[in-house]
Every structure is written in C-alpha cells, then in structure tokens.
Short mmCIF file of the C-alpha atoms (twelve columns), coordinates in Angstrom:
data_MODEL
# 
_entry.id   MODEL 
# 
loop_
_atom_site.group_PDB 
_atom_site.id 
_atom_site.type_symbol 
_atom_site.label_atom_id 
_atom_site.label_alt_id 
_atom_site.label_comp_id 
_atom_site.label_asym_id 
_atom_site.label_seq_id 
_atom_site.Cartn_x 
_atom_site.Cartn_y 
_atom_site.Cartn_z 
_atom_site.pdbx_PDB_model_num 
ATOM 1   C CA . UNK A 1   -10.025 -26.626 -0.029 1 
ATOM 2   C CA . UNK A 2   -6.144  -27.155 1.029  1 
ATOM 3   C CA . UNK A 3   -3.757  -25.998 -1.546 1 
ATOM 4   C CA . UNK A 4   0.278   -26.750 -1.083 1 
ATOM 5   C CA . UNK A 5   1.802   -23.064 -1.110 1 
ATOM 6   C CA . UNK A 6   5.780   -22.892 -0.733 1 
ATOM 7   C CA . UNK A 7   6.221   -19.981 -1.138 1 
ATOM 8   C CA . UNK A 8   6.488   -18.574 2.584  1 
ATOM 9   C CA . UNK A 9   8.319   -21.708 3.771  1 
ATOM 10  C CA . UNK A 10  11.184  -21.514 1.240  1 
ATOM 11  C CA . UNK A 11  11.207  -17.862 1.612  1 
ATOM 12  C CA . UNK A 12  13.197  -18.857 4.850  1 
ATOM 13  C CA . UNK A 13  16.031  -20.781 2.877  1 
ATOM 14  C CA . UNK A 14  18.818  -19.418 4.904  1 
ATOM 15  C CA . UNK A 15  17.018  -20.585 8.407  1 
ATOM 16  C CA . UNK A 16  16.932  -24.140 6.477  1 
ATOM 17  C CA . UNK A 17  20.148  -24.166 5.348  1 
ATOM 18  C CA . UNK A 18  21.747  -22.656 8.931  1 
ATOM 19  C CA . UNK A 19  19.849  -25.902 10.480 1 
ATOM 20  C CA . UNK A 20  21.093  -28.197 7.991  1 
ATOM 21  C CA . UNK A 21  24.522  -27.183 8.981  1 
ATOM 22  C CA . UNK A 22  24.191  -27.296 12.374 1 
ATOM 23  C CA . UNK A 23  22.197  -30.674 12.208 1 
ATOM 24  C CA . UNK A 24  25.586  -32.048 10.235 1 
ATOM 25  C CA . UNK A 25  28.000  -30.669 13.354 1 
ATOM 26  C CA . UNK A 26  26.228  -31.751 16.055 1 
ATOM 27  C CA . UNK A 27  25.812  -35.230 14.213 1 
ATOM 28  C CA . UNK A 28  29.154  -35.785 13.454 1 
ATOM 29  C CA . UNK A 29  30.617  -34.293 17.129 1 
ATOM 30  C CA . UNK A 30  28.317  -36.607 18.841 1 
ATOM 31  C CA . UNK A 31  29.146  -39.499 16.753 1 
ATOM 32  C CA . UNK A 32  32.770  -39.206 17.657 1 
ATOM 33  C CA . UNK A 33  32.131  -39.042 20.956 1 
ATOM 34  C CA . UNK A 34  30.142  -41.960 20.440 1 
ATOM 35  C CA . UNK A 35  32.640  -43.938 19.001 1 
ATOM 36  C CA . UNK A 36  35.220  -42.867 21.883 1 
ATOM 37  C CA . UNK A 37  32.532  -44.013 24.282 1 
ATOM 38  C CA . UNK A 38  31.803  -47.197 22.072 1 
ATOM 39  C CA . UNK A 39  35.758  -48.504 21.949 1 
ATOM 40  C CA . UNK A 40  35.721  -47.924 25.954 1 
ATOM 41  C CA . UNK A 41  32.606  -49.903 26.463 1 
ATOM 42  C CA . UNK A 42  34.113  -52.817 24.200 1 
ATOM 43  C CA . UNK A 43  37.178  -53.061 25.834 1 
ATOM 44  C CA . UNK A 44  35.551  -53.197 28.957 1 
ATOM 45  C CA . UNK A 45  32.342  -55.613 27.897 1 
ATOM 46  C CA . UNK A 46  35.459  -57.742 26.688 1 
ATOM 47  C CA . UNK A 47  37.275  -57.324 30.326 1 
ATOM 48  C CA . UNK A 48  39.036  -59.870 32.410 1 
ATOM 49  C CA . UNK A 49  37.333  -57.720 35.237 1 
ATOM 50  C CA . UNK A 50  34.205  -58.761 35.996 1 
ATOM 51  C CA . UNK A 51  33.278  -55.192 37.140 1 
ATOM 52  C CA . UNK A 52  34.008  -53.156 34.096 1 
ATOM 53  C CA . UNK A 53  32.193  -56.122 32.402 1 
ATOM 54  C CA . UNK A 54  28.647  -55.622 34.217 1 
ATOM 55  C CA . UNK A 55  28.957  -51.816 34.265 1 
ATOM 56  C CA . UNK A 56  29.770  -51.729 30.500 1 
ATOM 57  C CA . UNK A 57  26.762  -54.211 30.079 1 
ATOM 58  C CA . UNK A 58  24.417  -52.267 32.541 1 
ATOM 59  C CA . UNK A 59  24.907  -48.817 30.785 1 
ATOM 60  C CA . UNK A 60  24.231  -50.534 26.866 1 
ATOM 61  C CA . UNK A 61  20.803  -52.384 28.524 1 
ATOM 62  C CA . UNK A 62  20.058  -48.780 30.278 1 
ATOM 63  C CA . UNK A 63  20.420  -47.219 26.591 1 
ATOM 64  C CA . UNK A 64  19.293  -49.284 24.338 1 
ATOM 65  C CA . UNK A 65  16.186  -50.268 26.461 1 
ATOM 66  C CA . UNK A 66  14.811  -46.843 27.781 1 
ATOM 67  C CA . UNK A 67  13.591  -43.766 24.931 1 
ATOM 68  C CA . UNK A 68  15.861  -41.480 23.873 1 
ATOM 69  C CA . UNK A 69  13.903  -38.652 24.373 1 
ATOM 70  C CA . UNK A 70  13.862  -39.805 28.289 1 
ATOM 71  C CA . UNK A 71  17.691  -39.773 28.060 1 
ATOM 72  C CA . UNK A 72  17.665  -36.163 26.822 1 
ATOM 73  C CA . UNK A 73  15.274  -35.029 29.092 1 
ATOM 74  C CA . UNK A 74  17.609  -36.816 32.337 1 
ATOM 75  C CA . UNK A 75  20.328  -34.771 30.907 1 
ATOM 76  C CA . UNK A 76  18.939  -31.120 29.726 1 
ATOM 77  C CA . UNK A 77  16.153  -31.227 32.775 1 
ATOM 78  C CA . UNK A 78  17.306  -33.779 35.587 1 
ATOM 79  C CA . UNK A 79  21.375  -33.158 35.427 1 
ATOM 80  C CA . UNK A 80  20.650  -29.791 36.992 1 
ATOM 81  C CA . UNK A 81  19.113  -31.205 40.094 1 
ATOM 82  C CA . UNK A 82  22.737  -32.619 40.567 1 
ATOM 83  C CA . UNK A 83  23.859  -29.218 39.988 1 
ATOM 84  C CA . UNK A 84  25.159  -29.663 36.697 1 
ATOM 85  C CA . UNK A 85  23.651  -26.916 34.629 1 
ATOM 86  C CA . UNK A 86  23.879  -27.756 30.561 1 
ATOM 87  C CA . UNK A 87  22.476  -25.343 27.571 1 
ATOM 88  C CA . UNK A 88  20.458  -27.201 25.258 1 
ATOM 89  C CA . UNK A 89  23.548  -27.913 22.440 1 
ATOM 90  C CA . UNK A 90  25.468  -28.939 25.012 1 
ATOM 91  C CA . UNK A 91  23.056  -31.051 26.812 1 
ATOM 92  C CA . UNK A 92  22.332  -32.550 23.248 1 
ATOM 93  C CA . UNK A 93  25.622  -33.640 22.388 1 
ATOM 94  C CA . UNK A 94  25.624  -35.057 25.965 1 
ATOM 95  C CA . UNK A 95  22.583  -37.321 25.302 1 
ATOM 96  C CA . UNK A 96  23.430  -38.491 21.525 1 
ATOM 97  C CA . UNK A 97  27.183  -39.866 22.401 1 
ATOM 98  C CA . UNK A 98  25.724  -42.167 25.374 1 
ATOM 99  C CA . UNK A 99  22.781  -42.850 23.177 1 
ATOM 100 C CA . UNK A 100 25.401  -43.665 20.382 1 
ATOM 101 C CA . UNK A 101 27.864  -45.231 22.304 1 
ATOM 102 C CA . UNK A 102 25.782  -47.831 23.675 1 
ATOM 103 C CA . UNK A 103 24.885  -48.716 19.948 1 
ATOM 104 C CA . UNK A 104 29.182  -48.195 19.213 1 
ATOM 105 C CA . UNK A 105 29.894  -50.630 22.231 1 
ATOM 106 C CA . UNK A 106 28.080  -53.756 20.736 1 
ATOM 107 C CA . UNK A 107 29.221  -52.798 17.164 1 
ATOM 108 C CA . UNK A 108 33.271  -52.535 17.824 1 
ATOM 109 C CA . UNK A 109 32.334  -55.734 20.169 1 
ATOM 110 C CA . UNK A 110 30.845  -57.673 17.582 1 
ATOM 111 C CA . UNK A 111 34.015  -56.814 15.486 1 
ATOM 112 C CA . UNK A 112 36.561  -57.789 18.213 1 
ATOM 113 C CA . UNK A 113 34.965  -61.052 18.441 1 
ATOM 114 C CA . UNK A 114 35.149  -61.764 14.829 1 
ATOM 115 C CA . UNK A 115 39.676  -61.449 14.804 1 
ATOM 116 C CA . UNK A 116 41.241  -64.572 14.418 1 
ATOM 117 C CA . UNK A 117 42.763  -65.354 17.802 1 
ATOM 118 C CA . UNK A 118 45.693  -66.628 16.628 1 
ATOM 119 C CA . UNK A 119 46.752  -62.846 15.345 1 
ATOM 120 C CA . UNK A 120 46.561  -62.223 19.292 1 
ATOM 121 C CA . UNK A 121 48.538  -65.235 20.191 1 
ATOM 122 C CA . UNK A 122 50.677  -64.178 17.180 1 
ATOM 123 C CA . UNK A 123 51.027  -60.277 17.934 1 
ATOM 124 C CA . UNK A 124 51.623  -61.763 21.806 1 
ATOM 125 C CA . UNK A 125 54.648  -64.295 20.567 1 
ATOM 126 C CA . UNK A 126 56.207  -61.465 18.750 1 
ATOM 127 C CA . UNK A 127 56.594  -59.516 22.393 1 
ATOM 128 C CA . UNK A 128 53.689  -56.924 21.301 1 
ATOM 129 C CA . UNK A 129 51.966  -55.799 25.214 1 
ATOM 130 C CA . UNK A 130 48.506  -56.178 25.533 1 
ATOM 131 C CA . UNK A 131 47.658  -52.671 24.679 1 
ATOM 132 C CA . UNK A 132 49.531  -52.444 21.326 1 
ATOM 133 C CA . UNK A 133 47.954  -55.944 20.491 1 
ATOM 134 C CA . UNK A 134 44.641  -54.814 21.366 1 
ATOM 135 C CA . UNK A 135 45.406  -51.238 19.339 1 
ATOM 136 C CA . UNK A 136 47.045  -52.831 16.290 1 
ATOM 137 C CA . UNK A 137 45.896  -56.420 15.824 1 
ATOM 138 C CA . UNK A 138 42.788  -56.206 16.952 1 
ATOM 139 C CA . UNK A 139 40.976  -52.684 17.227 1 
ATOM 140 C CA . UNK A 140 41.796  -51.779 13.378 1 
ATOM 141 C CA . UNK A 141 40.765  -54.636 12.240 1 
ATOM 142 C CA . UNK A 142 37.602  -54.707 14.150 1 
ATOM 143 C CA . UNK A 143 36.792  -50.704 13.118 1 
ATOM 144 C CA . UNK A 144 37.525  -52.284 9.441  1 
ATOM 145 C CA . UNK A 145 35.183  -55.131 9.515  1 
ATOM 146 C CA . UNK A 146 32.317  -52.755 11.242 1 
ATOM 147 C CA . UNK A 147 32.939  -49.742 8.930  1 
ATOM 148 C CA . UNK A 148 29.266  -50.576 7.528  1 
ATOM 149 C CA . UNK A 149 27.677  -50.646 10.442 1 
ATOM 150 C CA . UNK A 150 29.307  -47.670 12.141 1 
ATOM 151 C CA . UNK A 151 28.481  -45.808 9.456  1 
ATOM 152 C CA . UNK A 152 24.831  -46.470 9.380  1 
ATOM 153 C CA . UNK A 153 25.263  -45.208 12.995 1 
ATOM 154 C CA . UNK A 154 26.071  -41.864 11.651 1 
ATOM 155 C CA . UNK A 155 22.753  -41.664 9.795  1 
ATOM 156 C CA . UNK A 156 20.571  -42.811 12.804 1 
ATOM 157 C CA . UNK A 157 22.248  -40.265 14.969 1 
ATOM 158 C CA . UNK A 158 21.516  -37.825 12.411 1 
ATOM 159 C CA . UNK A 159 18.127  -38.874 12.082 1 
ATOM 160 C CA . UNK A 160 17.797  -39.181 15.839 1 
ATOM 161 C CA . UNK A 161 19.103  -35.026 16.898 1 
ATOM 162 C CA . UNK A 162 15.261  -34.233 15.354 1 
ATOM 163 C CA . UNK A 163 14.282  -35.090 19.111 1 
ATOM 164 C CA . UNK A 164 16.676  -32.749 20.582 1 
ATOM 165 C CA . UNK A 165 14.461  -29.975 19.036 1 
ATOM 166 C CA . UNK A 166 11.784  -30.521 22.002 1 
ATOM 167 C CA . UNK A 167 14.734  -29.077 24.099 1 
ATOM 168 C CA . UNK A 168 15.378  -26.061 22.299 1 
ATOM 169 C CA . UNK A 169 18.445  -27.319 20.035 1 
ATOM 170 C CA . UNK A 170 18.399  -25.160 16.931 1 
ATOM 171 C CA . UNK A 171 18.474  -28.140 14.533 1 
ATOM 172 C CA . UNK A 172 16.341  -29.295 11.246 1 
ATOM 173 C CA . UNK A 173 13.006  -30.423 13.012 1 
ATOM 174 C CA . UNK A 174 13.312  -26.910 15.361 1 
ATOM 175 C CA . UNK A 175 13.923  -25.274 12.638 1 
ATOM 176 C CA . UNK A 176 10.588  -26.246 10.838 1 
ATOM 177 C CA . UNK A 177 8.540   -26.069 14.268 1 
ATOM 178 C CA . UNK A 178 9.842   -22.351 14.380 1 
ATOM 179 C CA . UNK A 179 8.617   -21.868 10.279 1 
ATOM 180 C CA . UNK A 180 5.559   -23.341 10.519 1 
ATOM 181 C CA . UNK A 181 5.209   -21.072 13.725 1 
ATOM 182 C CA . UNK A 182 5.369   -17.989 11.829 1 
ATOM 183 C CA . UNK A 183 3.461   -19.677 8.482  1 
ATOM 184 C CA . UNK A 184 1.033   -21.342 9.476  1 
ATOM 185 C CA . UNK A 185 2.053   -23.766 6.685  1 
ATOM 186 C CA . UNK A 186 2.820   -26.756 8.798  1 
ATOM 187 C CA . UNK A 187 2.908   -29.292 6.172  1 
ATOM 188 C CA . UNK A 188 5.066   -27.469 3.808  1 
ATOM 189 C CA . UNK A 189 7.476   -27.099 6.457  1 
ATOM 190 C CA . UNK A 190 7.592   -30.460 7.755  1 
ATOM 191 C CA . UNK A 191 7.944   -31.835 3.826  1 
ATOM 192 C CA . UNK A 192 10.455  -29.140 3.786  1 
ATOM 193 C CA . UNK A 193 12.366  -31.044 6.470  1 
ATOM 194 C CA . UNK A 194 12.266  -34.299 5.454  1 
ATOM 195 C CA . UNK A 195 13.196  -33.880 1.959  1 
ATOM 196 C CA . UNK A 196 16.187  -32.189 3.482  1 
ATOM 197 C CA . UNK A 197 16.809  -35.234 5.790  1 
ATOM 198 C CA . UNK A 198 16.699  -37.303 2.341  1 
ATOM 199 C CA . UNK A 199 19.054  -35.613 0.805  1 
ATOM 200 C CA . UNK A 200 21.795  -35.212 3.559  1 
ATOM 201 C CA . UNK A 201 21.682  -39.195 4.319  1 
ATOM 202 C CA . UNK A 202 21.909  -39.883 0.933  1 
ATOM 203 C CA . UNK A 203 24.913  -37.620 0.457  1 
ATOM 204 C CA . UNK A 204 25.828  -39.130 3.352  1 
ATOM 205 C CA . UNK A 205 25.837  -42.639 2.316  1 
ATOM 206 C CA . UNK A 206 27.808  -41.907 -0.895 1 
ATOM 207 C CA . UNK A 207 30.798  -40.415 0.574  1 
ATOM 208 C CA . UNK A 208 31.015  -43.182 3.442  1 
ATOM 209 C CA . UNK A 209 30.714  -45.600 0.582  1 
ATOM 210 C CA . UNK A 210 33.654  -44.044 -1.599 1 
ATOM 211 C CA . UNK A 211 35.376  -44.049 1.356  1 
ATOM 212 C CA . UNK A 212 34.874  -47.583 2.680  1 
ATOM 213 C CA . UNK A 213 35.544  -48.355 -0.753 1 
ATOM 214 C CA . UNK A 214 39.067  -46.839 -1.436 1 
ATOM 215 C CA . UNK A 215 40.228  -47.245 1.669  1 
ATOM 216 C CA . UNK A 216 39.721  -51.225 2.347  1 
ATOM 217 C CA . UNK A 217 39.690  -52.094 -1.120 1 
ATOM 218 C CA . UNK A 218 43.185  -50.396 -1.232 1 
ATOM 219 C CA . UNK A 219 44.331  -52.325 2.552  1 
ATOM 220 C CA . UNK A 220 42.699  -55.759 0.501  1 
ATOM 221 C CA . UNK A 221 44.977  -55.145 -2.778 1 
ATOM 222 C CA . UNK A 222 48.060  -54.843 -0.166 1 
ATOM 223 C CA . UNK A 223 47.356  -57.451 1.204  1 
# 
C-alpha cells in the first residue's frame, strides 16, 4: 500500500532552495537577453529592408514552430560540431533567450503597431532622427502597452528552464530528478517541485503587478 512520506525529500531543503535560486537567475538572465533579442527582431520585422524583414520573420517561425527541447539540444549537443563548445548553464541561457526572443519579437511588435502614427510624424516635425523617435516615441510606449504580456513571458521562461534539466542544468526539475535518485520517493519529489514552481510564479506575478501598477498608473496621473 503507497503511503506519502516527506520526510527524506525535505530533508534536502537546502538542495531545493539552491535550485530555486538558481532557477530565478537563469530565468531572469535569459529573459533579458530575450528582450534584447526581442526589440532587435521588432525593429527589424518592422524594417524598410526587406532582408532584415524575412530573416527576423524566418528565425520567430524557426522558434516558435520547432520544440524547445530540440533548440536546446542544437545548442548544448549540435553547436559543438561547429566547434563551439558550451557547458550546460551556458548552453541554457543560450537556448531560452532565442526561445524567448522569438516570443519578445512579436510582443514589442504588436506594441509598435499599436502607437499613434501621428506621435511619429509629430516626434519627426519636431527634428527628432529616426532613432530617437523610434527610442522615445515609440519603443517606451510600446514596452508600456506590452508590460502584461512581457511579463507573462517571464513566467513561461521560468516554467520552460525545467527542460534544460535533461542537459545537466542544475535547476528545480534536476534538482528533484537528482532527490528522487537518492529517495526513491519520486512523487514526493516531483510534488516537491511543483509546489515550489507555484509559489515562485505567484510571487512572481505580485511584484510585476505592483510594479506595472505604480509605475504606469503614476506615467497615467502625469499625464
């Protein structure tokens, strides 16, 4: 007859809480990168060249149409063949920027498209170039208007590093593989896990809520 025992699992706090950690730094480094990636990929999806156009469009189909544990695999196991030798971190961080950035890309797009273009022509008549327009008419505007989204971006990448475990990446899900490893209680570690995942995105979701809250409630009042 099963019976739930804890006991060994939580005995191993410190390996949870070392994961947890890590899990948090390697979600928000690769969603910066992601964003970096994603305002590139905008600007050039929104390109007068017709070049940066279909490469930015090629490399968000090639993302967001292909598994993402086939993307980390291309980088940790198939960059090497190219000579490019990556440890698993950095091979991670690697894989969940493009994976993020393709998902950035269409989100800072989407926002783009939504300013008024007569702020451009505006911004333009007042003698602004085309890359102060773009940074200070459009692009804040844009990451203002998208804050939502871009923030539920954070919590998918989060979610999404679990797969980086199958390459050795010393994260939440690795973390319970390794536990349940020594164990034997696989269930306990796994419910271990996700009650951890639980509580980080919804800690998570309240501070990006107080802070999309102060900050363009405050830029509205100004206004």
């Amino acid at each position: 007859m099963f019976y739930f025992d804890f006991a060994g699992t939580l005995s191993r706090w410190d390996v949870f809480a070392h994961a947890a950690a890590f899990t948090v730094g390697l979600s928000i480094a690769s969603t910066l990168l992601g964003l970096l990636i994603g305002v590139a990929g905008a600007a050039a999806r929104l390109s007068r060249f017709r070049a940066a156009r279909a490469v930015a469009f090629f490399y968000v189909e090639l993302i967001r149409n292909t598994p993402f544990l086939v993307q980390a695999y291309v980088v940790y196991f198939g960059f090497p063949s190219l000579g490019l030798r990556l440890n698993a971190i950095t091979a991670a961080v690697i894989a969940l920027s493009l994976y993020a950035g393709a998902y950035v890309t269409e989100i800072v797009r989407a926002g783009i498209e939504s300013i008024d273009k007569g702020q451009v022509e505006a911004a333009r008549a007042l003698g602004l170039s085309p890359t102060q327009t773009f940074r200070h008419v459009v692009l804040k505007p844009a990451l203002a208007s998208v804050y939502p989204a871009l923030t539920s971006q954070f919590i998918l990448i989060m979610l999404a590093s679990s797969v980086v475990s199958t390459i050795s990446v010393p994260e939440l899900t690795g973390a319970a593989n390794d536990i349940q490893g020594l164990t034997f209680r696989s269930l306990e570690a796994f419910l271990v896990v996700a009650a951890l995942y639980l509580v980080l995105t919804a800690a998570f979701k309240g501070v990006f809520s107080a802070i999309g809250h102060n900050a363009f409630t405050f830029k509205n009042a100004a206004r």
